[in-house]
N, C-alpha and C positions, 0 to 999 in steps of 0.2 A: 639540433638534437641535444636531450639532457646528455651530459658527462655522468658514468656506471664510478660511483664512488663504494667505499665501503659500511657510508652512512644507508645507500639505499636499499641495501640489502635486509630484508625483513628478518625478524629475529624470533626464535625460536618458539617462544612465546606468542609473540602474532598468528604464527603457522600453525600453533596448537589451536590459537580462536578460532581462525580460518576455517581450519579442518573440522571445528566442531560445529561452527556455524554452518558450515554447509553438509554436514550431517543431519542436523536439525530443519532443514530446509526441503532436504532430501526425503524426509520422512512427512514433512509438512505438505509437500507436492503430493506423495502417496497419499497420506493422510484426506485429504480434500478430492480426490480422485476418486477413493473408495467411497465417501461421503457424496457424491457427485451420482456413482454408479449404485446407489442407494437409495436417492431421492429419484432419479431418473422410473429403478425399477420399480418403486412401490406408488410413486406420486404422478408418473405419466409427464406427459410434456407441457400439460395445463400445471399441471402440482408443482415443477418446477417453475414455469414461469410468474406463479401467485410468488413461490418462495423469493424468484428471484429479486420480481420489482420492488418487494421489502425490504430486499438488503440493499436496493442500489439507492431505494429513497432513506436510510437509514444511513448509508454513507455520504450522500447529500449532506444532511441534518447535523450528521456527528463533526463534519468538519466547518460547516457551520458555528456550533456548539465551541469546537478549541479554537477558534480565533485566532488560527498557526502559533497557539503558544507550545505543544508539544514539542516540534524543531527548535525551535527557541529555547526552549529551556538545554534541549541536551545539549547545542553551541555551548551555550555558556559555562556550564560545568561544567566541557572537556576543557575550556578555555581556562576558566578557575583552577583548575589542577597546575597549570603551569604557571600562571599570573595571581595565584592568592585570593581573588577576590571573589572571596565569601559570603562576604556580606550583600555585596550587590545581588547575589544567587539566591539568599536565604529571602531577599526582598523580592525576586524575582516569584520564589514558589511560594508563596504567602502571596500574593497578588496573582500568577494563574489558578493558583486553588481555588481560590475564590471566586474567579471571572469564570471558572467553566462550572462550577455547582451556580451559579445564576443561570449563566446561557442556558445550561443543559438543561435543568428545571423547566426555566422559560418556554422553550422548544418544545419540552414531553407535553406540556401543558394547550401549548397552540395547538398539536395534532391531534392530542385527545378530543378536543373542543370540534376539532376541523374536521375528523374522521368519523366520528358519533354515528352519521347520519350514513356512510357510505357501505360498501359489499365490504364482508371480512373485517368490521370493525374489533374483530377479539385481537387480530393480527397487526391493526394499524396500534393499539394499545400494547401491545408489545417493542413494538417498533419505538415507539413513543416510550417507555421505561429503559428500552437499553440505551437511547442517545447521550443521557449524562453517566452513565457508568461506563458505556466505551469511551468517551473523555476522559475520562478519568482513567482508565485503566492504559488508555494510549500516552498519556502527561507521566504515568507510573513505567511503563516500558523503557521512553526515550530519557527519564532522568537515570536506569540502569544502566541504558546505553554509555549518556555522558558522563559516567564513574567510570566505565574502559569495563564493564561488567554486561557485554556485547550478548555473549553466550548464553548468560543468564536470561537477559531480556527474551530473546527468539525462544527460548527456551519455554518459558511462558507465555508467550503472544503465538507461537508457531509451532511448539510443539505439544503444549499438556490441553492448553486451552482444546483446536481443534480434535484431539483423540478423544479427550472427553465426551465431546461432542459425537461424536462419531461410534463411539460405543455407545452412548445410550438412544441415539435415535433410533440404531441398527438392534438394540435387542427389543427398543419399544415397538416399532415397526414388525418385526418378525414374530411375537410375542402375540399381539392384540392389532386385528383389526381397523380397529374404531382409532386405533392411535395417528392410522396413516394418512394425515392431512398437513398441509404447509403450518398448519399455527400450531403443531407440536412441535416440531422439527424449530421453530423458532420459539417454543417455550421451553426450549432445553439450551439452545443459544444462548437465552437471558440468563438462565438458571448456574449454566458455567461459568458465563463473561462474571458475575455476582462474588462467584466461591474464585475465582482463579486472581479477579480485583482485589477482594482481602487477602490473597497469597502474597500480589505484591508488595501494599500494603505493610505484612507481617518482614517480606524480606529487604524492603527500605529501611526499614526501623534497625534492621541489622548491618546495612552496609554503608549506610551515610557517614559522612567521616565527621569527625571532634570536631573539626574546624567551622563545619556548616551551621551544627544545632550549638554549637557556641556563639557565632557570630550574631551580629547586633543587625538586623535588618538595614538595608539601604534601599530607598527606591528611585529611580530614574524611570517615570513610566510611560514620557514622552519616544526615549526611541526605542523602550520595548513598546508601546501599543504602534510607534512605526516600523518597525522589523515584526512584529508580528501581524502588522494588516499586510506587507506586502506579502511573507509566506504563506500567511490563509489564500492572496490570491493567485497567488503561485501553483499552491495545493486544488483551490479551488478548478481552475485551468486542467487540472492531470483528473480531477474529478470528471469535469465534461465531457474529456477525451476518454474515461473508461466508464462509463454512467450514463451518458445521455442518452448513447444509443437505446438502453434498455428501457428508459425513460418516455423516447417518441416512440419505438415500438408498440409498448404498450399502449399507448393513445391511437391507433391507427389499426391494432391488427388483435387476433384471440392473444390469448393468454398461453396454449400452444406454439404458438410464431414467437413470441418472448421466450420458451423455455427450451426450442430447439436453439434460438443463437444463444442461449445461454451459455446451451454446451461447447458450443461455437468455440467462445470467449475459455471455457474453463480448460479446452481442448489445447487452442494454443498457446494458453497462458503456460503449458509444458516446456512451452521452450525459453522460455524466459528466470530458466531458473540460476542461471546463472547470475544475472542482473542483480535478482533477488538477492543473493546470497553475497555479492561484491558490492552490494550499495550496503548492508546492512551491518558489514566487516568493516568498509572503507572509511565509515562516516564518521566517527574518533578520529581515527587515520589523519584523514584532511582533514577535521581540524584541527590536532596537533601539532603535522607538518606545516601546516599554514601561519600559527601562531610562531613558530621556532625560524620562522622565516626560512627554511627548508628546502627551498625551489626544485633542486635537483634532484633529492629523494621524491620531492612530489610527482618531479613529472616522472620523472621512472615506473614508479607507484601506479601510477596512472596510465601508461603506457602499456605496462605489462599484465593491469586486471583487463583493460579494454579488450586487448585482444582476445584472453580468457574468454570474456565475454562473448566477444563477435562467434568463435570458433563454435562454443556449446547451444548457442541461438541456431548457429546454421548446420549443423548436426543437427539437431533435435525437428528442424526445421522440417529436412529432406528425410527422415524417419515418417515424420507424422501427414507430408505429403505423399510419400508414395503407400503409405501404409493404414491412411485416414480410414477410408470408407467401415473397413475392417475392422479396426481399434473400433469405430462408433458402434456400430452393431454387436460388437463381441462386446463390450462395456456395458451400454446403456439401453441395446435393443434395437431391432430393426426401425422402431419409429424416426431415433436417431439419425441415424442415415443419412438426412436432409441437412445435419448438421457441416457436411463437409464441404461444401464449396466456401460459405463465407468463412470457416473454419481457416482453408487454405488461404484466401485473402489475410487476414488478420495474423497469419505465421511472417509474411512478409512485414507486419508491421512489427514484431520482438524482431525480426533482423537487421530491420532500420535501424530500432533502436540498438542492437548490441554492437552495430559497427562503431557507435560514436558514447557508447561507457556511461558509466554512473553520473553522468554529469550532476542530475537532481543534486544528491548531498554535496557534489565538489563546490558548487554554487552556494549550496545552503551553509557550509563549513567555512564556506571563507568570506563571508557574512555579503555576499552577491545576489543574493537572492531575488535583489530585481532584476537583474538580468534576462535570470530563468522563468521569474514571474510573466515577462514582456515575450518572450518566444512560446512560453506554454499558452501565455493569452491568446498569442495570435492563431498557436494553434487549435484552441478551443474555438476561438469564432471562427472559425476553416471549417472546423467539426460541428460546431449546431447549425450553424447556414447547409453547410450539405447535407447533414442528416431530413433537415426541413423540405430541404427539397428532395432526396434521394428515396429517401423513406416509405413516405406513401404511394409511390407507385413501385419502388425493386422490392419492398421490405427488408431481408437478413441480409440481401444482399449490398443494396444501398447504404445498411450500417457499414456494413464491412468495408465499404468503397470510403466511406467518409473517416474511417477512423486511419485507413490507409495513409490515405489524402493527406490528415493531419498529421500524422508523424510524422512525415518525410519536410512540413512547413516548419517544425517546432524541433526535430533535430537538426537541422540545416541552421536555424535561425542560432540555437541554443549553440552548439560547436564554436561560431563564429565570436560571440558573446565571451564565450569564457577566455578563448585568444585574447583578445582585445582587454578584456578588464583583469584577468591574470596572468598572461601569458604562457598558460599550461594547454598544451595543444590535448584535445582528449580522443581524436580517432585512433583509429587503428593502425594510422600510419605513424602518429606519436608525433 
């Protein structure tokens, strides 16, 4: 067990981010709920599932598109703050700049081309223009993060961007008719992610330090294009395990059957807000601690969001089971309804994960990230081999079974991983 020193004690300052970060969170979970209970009542359970499988093949695309240079970058800058080098960073983002306006381009270019011919071509064209500006606007987030300017980022990526959103579909929708189809709802998407990207933009230019836009470029782009192929498929892996399912649904079943588990997923993504809020705080954190060679703060650190974690998962958990059926119908309609069985499957899978903590960033912050790459891997091929087979004959339900499945491969495996390569235990039992 870590020794309770006086270095591990978080400092007054942290707990102001803490508290703001998970206010912003707080609001961001509402926010996306009410946005949810929106789409559900004007758009039907066809409406959302059109919206949905856009945004799941758009998350595809976009992570695609950054080539895990996003994580990469903020490593490094939290890393720079302590060890100087500036140079190597200023070479670092001068070289992702560039790699994700190629990809991103690349990519809008292919779908347009690929999509032309297909149902909802206005919406795959949409889809296709935001892949290189959420790059960019995701590469713009995690370089605020890696200045220790935590609050700010969420701030923007979780709190102005979605409200936005969320007020103007809600007065378009309400207003006019003719508004109420999935490719407005994702023409206001684009139209935010645009104006809230040159916010960032404007507040980089304000918060970057002397030392960066002084410094003389350096490149080393061997083991950044190696540290960022493994995170891309590290990322790639957490993509499968939250995407695929909606992915073969949709190949197999109406577009209704996609837009009930939708709700599914958006349901019990409720109880994972604690994760959310402790991987988004932590991920400075660790890797700070980690460079300062820190051990003891760390695993304390670690010890004590974990539990956080576990506890707010399994509350929120045992709310939204005994209390599902209800919450669906009061929310988004009787059609909804159906949504609660794999609903309740997939509550179990944010409990799996809250028992065993933020791992993603602990891993990705103490530059491990193969580690987590190789346990997310294995849990994604867990999760498209059963989706394949579960799918077309359980439908929601079979998704629900195989993303289960996979958690419980890819937390067990990941736990083990971080013992062994860092020595910081991350359960709940510390």
């Amino acid at each position: 067990m870590a020794q309770h020193d006086s270095k591990a004690a978080p400092d007054a300052g942290l707990l102001r981010s803490g508290a703001g970060i998970a206010i912003v969170m707080g609001w961001n979970r509402l926010v996306l709920l009410l946005l949810s209970v929106v789409l559900a009542r004007f758009l039907g359970a066809s409406g959302v599932g059109v919206y949905a499988l856009a945004f799941s093949v758009l998350g595809v695309l976009t992570l695609v598109a950054e080539l895990g240079f996003p994580v990469l970058v903020e490593r490094e800058i939290a890393a720079a703050g302590i060890s100087a080098r500036w140079s190597l960073v200023r070479g670092l983002l001068n070289l992702v700049l560039s790699a994700q306006i190629v990809a991103g381009v690349a990519l809008a270019l292919v779908v347009i081309v690929a999509t032309r011919p297909l149902q909802h071509s206005d919406i795959w064209l949409l889809v296709a223009l935001m892949i290189p500006c959420m790059s960019l606007f995701r590469v713009g987030c995690h370089t605020l993060s890696g200045l220790h300017r935590v609050f700010l980022a969420r701030l923007l990526e979780h709190g102005i961007r979605p409200t936005l959103v969320l007020v103007v579909v809600a007065a378009l929708f309400w207003t006019n008719a003719a508004y109420q189809t999935p490719a407005m709802a994702l023409l206001v998407q684009f139209v935010v992610l645009v104006a809230v990207l040159l916010g960032v933009v404007v507040v980089l230019r304000r918060v970057l330090p002397s030392e960066l836009s002084q410094a003389r470029p350096v490149y080393t782009p061997g083991p950044w294009l190696k540290s960022g192929a493994t995170l891309a498929f590290g990322l790639g892996a957490v993509t499968v395990n939250t995407q695929f399912d909606i992915l073969v649904l949709s190949a197999f079943y109406p577009m209704s059957e996609v837009g009930l588990y939708r709700m599914a997923v958006q349901g019990s993504s409720l109880v994972g807000f604690g994760m959310v809020v402790a991987g988004m705080w932590l991920t400075p954190q660790f890797a700070k601690l980690w460079a300062e060679k820190n051990m003891t703060s760390l695993q304390l650190l670690v010890t004590r969001t974990t539990r956080g974690i576990a506890l707010t998962a399994l509350s929120g958990a045992l709310v939204l089971g005994l209390f599902g059926r209800e919450l669906l119908e009061l929310l988004f309609g009787i059609e909804f309804i159906a949504s609660y069985q794999p609903m309740v499957l997939l509550l179990f899978t944010h409990v799996i994960a809250g028992l065993v903590g933020a791992v993603g960033p602990l891993l990705n912050m103490t530059g491990h990230e193969a580690v987590g790459a190789r346990a997310i891997g294995a849990g994604a091929v867990v999760n498209l081999i059963l989706n394949l087979i579960l799918v077309p004959q359980f439908g929601m339900m079979g998704a629900a079974s195989a993303t289960l499945v996979a958690a419980v491969v890819w937390c067990s495996l990941i736990s083990i991983g971080i013992y062994r390569h860092t020595g910081v235990r991350p359960t709940v039992l510390g």
